[in-house]
LUMDOKOL-70493 format. One record per residue (C-alpha): residue number from 1; chain; x, y, z. Coordinates in nm, 3 decimals. Each point is the difference from the previous one (the first is absolute). Example, Ala and Ser with C-alpha at 12.3 -4.5 7.8 and 13.67 -1.06 7.14 Angstrom:
REM residues 2
atom i = 1 ch = A c1 = 1.230 c2 = -0.450 c3 = 0.780
atom i = 2 ch = A c1 = 0.137 c2 = 0.344 c3 = -0.066
END
This chain:
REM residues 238
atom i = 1 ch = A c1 = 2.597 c2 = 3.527 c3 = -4.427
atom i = 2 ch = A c1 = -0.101 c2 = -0.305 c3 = 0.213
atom i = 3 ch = A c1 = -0.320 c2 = 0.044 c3 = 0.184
atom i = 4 ch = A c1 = 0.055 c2 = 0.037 c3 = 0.406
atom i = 5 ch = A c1 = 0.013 c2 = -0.353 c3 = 0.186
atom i = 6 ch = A c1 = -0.286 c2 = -0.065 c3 = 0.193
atom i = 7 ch = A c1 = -0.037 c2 = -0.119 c3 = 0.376
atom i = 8 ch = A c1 = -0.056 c2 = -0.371 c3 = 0.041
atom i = 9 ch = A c1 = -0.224 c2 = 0.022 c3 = 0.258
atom i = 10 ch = A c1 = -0.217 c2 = 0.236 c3 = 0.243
atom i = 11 ch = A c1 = 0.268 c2 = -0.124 c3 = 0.254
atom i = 12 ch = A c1 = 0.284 c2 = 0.193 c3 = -0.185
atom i = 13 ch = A c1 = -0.190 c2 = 0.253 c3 = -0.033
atom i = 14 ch = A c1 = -0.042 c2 = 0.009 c3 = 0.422
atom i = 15 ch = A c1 = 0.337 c2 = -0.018 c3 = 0.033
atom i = 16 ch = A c1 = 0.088 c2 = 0.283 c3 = -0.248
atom i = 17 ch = A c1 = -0.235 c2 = 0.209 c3 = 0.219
atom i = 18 ch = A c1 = 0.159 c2 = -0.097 c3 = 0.336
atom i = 19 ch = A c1 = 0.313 c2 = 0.074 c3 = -0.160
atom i = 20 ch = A c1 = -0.104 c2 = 0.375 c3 = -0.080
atom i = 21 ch = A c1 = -0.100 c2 = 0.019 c3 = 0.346
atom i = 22 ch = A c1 = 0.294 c2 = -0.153 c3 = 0.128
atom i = 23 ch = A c1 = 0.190 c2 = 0.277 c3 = 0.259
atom i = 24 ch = A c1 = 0.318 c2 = -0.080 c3 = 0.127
atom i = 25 ch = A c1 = -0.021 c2 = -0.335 c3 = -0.067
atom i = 26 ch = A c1 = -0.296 c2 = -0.057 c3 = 0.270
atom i = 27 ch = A c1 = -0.312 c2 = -0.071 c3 = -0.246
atom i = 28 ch = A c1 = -0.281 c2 = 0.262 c3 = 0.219
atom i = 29 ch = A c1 = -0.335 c2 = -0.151 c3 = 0.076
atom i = 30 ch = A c1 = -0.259 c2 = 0.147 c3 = -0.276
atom i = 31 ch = A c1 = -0.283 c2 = 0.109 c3 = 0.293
atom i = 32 ch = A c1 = 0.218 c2 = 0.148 c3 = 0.241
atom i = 33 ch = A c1 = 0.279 c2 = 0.086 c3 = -0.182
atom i = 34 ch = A c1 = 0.257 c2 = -0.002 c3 = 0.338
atom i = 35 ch = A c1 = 0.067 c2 = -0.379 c3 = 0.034
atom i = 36 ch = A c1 = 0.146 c2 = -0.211 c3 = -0.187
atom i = 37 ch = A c1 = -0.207 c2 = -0.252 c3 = -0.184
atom i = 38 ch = A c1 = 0.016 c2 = -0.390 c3 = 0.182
atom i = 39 ch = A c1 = -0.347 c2 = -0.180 c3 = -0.123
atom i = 40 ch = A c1 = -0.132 c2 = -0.051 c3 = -0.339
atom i = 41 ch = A c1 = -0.347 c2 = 0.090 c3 = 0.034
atom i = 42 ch = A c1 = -0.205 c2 = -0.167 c3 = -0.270
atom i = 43 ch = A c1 = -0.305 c2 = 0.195 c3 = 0.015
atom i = 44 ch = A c1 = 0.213 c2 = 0.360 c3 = -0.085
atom i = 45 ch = A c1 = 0.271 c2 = -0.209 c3 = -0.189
atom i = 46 ch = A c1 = 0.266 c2 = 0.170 c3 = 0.114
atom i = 47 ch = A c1 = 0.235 c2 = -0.077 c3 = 0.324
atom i = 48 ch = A c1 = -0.109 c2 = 0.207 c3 = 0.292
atom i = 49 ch = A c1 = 0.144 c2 = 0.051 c3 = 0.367
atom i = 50 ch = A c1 = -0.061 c2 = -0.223 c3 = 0.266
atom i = 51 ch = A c1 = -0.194 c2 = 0.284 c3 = 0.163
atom i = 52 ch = A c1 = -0.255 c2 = 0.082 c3 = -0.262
atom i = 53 ch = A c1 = -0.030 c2 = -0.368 c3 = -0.023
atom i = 54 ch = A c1 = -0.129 c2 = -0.007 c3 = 0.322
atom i = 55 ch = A c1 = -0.222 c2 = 0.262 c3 = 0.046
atom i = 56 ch = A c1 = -0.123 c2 = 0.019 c3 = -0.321
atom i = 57 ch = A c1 = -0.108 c2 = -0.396 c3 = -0.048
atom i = 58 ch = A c1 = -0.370 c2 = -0.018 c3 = -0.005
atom i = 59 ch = A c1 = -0.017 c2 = 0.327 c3 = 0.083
atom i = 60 ch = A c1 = 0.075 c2 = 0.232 c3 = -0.324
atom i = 61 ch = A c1 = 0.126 c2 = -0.275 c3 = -0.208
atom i = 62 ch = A c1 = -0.203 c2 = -0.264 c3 = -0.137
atom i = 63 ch = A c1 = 0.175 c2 = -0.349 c3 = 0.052
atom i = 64 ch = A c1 = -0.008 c2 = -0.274 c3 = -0.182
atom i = 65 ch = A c1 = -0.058 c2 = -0.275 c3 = 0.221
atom i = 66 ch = A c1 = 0.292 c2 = -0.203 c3 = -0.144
atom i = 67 ch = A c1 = 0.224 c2 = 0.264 c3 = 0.120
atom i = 68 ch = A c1 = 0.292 c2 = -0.143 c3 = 0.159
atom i = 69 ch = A c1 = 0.067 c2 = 0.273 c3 = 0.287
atom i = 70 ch = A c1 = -0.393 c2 = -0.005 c3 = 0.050
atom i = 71 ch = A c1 = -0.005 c2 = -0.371 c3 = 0.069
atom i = 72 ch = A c1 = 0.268 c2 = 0.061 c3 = 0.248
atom i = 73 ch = A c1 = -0.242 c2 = 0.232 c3 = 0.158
atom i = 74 ch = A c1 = -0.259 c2 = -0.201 c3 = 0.029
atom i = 75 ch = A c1 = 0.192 c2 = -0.300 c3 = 0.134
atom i = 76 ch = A c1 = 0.101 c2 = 0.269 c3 = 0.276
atom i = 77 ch = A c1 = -0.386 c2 = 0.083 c3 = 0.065
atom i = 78 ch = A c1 = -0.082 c2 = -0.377 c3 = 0.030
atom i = 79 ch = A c1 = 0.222 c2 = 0.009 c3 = 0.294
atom i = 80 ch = A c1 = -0.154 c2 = 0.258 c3 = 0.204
atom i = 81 ch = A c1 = -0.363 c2 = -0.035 c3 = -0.119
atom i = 82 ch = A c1 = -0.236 c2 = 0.225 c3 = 0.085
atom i = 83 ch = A c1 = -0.312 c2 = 0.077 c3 = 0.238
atom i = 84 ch = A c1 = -0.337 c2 = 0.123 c3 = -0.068
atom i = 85 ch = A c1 = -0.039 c2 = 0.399 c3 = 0.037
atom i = 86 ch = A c1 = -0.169 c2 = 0.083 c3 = 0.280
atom i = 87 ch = A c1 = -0.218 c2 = 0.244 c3 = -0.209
atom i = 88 ch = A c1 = -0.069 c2 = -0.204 c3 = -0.265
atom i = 89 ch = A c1 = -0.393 c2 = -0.077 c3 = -0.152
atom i = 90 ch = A c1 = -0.212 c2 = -0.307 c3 = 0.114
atom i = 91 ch = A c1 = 0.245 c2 = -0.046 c3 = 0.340
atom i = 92 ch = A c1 = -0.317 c2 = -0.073 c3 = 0.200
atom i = 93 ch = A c1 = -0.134 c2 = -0.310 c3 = -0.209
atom i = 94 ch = A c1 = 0.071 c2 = -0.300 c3 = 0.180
atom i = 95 ch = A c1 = 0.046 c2 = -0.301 c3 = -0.272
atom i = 96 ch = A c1 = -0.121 c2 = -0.303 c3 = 0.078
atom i = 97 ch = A c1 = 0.285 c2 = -0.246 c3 = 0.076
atom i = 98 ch = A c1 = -0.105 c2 = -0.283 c3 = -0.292
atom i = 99 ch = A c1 = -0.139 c2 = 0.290 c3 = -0.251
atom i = 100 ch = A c1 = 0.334 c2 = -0.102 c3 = -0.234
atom i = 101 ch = A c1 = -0.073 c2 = -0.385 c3 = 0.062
atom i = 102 ch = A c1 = -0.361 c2 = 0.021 c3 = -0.093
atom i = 103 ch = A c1 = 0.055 c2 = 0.236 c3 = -0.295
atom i = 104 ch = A c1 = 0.350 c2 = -0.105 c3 = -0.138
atom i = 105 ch = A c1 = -0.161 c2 = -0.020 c3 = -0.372
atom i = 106 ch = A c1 = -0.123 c2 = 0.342 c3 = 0.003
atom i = 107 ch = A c1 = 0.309 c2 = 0.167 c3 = 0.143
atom i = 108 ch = A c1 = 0.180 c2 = -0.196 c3 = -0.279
atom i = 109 ch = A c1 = -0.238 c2 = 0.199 c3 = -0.258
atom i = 110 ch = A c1 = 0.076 c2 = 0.299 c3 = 0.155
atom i = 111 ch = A c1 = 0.333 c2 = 0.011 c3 = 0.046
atom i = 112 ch = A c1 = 0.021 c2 = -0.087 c3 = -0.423
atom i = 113 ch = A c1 = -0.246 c2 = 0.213 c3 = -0.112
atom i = 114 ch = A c1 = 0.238 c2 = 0.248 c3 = 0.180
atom i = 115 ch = A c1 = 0.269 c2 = -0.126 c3 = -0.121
atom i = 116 ch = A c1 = -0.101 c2 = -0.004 c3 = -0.364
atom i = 117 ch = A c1 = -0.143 c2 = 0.343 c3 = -0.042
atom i = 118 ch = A c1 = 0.382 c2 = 0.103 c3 = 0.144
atom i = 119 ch = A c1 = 0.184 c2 = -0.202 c3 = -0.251
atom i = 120 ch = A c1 = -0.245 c2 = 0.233 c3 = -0.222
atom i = 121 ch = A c1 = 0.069 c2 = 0.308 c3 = 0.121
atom i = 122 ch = A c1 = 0.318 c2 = 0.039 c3 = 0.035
atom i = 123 ch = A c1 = -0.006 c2 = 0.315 c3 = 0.147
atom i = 124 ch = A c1 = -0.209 c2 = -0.126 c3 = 0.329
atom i = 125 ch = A c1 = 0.153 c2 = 0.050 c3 = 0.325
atom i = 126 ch = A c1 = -0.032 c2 = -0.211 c3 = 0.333
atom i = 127 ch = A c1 = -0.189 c2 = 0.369 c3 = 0.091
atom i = 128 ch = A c1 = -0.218 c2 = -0.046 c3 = -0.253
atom i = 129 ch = A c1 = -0.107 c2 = -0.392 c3 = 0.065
atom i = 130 ch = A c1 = -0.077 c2 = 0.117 c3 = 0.381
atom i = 131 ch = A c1 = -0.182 c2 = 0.314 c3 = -0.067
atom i = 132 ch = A c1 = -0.201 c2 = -0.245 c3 = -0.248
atom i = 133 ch = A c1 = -0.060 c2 = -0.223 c3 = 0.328
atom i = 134 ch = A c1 = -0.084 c2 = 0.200 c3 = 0.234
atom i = 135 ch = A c1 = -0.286 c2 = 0.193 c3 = -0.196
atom i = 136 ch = A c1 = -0.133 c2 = -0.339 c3 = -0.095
atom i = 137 ch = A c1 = 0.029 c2 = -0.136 c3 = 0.364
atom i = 138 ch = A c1 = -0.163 c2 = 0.345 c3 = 0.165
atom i = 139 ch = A c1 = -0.306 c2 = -0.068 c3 = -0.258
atom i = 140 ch = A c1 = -0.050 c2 = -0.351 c3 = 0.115
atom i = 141 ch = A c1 = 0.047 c2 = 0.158 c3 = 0.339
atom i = 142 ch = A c1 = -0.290 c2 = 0.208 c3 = -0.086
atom i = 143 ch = A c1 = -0.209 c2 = -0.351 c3 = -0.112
atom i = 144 ch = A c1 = 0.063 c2 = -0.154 c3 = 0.328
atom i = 145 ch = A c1 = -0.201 c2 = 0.290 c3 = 0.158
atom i = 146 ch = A c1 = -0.248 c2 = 0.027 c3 = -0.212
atom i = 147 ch = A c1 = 0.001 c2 = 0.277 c3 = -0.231
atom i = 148 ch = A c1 = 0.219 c2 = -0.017 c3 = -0.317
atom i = 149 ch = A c1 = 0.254 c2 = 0.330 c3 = -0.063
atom i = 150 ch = A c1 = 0.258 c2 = -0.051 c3 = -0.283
atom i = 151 ch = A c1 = 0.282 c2 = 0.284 c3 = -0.039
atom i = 152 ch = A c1 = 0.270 c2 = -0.184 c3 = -0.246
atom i = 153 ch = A c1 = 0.324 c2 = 0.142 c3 = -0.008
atom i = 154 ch = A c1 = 0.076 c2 = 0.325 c3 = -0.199
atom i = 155 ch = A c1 = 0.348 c2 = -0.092 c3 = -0.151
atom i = 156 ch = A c1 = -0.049 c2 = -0.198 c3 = -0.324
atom i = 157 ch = A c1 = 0.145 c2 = -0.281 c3 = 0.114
atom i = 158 ch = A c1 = -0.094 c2 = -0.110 c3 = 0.324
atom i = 159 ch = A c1 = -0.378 c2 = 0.109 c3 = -0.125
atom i = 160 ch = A c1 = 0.090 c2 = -0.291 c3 = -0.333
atom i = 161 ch = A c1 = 0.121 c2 = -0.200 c3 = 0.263
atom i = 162 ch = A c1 = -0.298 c2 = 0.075 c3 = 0.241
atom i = 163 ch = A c1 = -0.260 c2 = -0.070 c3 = -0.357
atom i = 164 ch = A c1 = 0.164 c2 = -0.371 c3 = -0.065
atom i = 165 ch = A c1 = -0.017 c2 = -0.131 c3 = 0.384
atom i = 166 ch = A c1 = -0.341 c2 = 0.122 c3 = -0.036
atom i = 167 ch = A c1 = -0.052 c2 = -0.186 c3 = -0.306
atom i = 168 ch = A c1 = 0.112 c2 = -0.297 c3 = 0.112
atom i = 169 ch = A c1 = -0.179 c2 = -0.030 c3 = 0.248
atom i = 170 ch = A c1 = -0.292 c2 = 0.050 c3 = -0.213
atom i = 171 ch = A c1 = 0.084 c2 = -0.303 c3 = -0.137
atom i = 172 ch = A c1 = 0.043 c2 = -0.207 c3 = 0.253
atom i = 173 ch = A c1 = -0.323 c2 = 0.067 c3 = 0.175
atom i = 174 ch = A c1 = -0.149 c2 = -0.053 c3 = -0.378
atom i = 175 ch = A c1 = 0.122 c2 = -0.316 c3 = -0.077
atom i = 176 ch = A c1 = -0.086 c2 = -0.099 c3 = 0.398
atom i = 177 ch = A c1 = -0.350 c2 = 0.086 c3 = -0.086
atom i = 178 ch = A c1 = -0.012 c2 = -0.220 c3 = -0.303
atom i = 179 ch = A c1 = 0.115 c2 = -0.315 c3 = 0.227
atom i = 180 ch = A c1 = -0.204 c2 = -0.076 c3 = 0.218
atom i = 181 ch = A c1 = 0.202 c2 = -0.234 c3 = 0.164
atom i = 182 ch = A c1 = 0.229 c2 = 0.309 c3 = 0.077
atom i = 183 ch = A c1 = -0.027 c2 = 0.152 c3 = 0.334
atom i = 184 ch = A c1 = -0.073 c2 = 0.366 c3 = -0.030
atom i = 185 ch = A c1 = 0.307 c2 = 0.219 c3 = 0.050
atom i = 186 ch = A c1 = -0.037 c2 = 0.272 c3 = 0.308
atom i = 187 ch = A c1 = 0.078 c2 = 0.347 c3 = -0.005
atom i = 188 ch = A c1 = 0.156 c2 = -0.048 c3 = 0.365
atom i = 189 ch = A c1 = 0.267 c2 = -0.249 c3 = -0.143
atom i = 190 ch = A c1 = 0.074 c2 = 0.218 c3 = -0.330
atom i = 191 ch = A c1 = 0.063 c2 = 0.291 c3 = 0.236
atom i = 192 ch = A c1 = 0.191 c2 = -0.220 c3 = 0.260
atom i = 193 ch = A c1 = 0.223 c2 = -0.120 c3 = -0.296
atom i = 194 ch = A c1 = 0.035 c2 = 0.369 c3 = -0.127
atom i = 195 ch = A c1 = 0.118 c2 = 0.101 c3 = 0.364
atom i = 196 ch = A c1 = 0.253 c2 = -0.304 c3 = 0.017
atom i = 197 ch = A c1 = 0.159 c2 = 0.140 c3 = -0.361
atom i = 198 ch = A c1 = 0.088 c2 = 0.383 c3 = 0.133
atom i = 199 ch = A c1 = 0.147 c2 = -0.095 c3 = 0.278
atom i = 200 ch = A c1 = 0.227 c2 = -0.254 c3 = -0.181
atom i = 201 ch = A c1 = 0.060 c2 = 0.249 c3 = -0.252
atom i = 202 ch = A c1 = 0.060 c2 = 0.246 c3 = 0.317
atom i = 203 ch = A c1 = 0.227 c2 = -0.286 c3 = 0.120
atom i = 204 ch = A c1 = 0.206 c2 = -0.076 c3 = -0.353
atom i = 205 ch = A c1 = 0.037 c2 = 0.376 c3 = -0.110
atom i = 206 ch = A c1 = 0.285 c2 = 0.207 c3 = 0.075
atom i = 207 ch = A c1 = -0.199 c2 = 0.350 c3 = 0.005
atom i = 208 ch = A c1 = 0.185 c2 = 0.148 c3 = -0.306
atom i = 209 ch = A c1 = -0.245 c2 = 0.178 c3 = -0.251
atom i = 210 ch = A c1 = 0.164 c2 = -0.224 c3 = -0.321
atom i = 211 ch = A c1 = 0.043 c2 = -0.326 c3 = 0.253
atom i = 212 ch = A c1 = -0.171 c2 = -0.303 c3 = -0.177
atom i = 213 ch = A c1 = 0.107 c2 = -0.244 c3 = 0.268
atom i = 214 ch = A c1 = -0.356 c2 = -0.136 c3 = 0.029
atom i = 215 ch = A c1 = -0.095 c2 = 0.004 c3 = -0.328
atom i = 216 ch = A c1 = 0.324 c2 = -0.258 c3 = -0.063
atom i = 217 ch = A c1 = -0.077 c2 = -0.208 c3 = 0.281
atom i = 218 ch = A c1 = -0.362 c2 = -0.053 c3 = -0.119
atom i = 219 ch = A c1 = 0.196 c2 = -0.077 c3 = -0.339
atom i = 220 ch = A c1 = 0.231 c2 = -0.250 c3 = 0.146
atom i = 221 ch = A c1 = -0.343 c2 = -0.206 c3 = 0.125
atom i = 222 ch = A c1 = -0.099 c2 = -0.110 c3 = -0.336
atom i = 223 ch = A c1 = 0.334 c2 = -0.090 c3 = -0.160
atom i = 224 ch = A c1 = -0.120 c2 = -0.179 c3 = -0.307
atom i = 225 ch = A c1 = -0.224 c2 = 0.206 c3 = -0.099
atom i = 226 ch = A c1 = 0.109 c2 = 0.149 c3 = -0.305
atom i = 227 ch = A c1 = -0.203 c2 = 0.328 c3 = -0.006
atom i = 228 ch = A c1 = 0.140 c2 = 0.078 c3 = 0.315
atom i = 229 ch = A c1 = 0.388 c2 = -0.047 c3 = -0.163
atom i = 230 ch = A c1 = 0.236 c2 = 0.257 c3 = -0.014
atom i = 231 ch = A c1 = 0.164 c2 = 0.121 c3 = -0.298
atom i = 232 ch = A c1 = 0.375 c2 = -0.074 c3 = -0.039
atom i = 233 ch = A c1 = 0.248 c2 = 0.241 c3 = 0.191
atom i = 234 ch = A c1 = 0.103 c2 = 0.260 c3 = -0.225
atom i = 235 ch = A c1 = 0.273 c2 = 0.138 c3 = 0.200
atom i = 236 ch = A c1 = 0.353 c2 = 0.061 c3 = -0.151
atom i = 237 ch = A c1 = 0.249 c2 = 0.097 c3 = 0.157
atom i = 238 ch = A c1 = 0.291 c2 = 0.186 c3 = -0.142
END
């Protein structure tokens, strides 16, 4: 007796399970099971409602930022960009106006070394990278004044991220130490710089607890570096 075919592909094997869920020829949406499936979502791999598309993105499903309907979104939160919360940390700093002029080089570092501890941790969140910066900028707030209080971040990974600003900055003020020639770099400008990067991460974010909006546009800075490159898009659609 022949042996049973197999499927070709994980595809066919989608289909054959939309199929079995198939009612009255509308094919139901696998979260809410009322609407009809409209959107392949890549990160469930299975066509979802319009709906659950919606309020689910960022929110309870985890995107991949190559997402087509996700892109969409974004383009539509370019358009009506955001302000600053009214509530939010560090308000009362006032930045001085050529702080990014003077210190371009170092916001560059910054920015990367954010950038490539993301591409390294996949899991990190745009709520994770601020979290990181604020507790950073409130210790250097703490400097400024005088007296030196550190409280990193509980979560693991705005605490990681928290550890390898710290450590490069380490660095920096190392390697200034063994150049003379190299003016000595100033707690007020690291926390100045620190300040400027929440509130454009405040600014590029779109509030939702999966959102990695900032961590991309930090990505998109540096595009030939190759650490910082994403893997190919994996999505298949049916």
């Amino acid at each position: 007796m022949p042996a049973p075919p197999r499927f070709a592909s994980v595809s066919t094997q989608r289909i054959l399970l939309y199929s079995l869920r198939h009612e009255g020829g509308i094919l139901s949406c696998p979260i809410c099971e009322k609407r009809k499936g409209a959107r392949f979502c890549p990160a469930k791999g299975e066509t979802i409602c319009a709906v659950c598309c919606g309020t689910g993105r960022e929110v309870t499903i985890d995107c991949p930022p190559d997402c087509p309907h996700l892109i969409a979104a974004h383009r539509y939160e370019d358009e009506h960009p955001r302000s600053l919360p009214p509530d939010a940390p560090l308000l009362d700093v006032n930045l001085p106006s050529d702080i990014i002029h003077t210190q371009q080089q170092l916001m560059a570092a910054f920015a990367f070394t954010i950038a490539t501890f993301c591409a390294a941790n996949r899991g990190a969140t745009d709520t994770d990278v601020l979290a990181a910066i604020q507790a950073l900028a409130e210790t250097y707030k703490t400097l400024r004044s005088g007296i030196y209080y550190e409280k990193p971040p509980d979560a693991r990974l705005p605490r990681d991220l928290y550890a390898a600003l710290t450590g490069f900055i380490a660095e920096v003020k190392e390697e200034q130490t063994e150049r003379s020639n190299y003016p000595a770099l100033k707690d007020a400008d690291i926390f100045y710089l620190l300040v400027f990067l929440y509130r454009m991460g405040l600014l590029r974010t779109n509030g939702r607890p999966r959102s990695r909006r900032y961590i991309e546009f930090l990505r998109s800075q540096f595009p030939d570096a190759q650490e910082l490159k994403r893997e190919e898009s994996r999505i298949i659609v049916p």
